[in-house]
N, C-alpha and C positions, 0 to 999 in steps of 0.2 A: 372301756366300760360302757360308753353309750351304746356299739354292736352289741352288748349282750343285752341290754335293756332291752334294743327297736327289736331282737331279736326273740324278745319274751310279749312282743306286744306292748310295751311300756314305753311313753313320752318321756325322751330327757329333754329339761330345761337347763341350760348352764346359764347363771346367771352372773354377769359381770359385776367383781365384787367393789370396785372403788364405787360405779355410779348403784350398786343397789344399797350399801352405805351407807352415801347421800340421803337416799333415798329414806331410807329410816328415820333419817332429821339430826338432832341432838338427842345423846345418852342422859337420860336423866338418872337411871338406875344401871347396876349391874350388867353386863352382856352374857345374858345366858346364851343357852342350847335352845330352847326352849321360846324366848323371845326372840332369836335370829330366825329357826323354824317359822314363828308367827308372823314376822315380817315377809317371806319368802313365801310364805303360802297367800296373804295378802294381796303381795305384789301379784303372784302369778292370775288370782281369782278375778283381779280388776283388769288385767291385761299390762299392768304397769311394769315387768319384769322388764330389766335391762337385760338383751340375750348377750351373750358372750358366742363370739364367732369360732365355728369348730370346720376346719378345714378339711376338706377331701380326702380322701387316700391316696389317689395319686400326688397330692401337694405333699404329704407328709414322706413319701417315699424320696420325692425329690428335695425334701430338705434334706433326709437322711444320705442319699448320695452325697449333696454338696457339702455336709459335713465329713464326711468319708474324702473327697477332695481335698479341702481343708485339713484334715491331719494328715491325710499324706503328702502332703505341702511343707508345713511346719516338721514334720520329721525329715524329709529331703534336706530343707535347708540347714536343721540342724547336724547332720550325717555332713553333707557338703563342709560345714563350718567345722567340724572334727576332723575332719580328713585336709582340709588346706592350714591346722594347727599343726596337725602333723609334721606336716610337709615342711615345713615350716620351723618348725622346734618349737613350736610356741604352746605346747600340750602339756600337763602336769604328769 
């Protein structure tokens, strides 16, 4: 989403949602649409916005490998662990 933003000319802010929260203070009313909007526009105008960190493309490619790793790992072992039941008699 944010590539198609910078992609249009448009500044994305993500803003970290525990400490922008905080930031609000205590709920005296309701949590609209509407006052979460006016806190975040707030925050942003004074420079107060907590950013939330957006990671690289190459970082996101390489989590995606190491998840791709990662299940073919846990399916290995559990193939492995099927086939020594087998072996075994110990399989339903």
């Amino acid at each position: 989403m944010t590539e198609e933003l910078a992609g249009a000319g448009i500044a994305a802010h993500l803003a970290e949602p525990a400490e922008t929260a905080a930031a609000g203070g205590k709920k005296r009313r309701a949590k609209t649409g509407r006052s979460d909007s006016r806190l975040l526009r707030e925050l942003l105008e004074t420079g107060r916005l907590p950013k939330c960190w957006i990671p690289p493309a190459h970082l996101l490619e390489c989590r995606a490998l190491l998840q791709t790793y990662q299940d073919l790992r846990v399916e290995h072992t559990a193939r492995l662990q099927w086939i020594h039941a087998v072996c075994f008699g110990q399989a339903s």
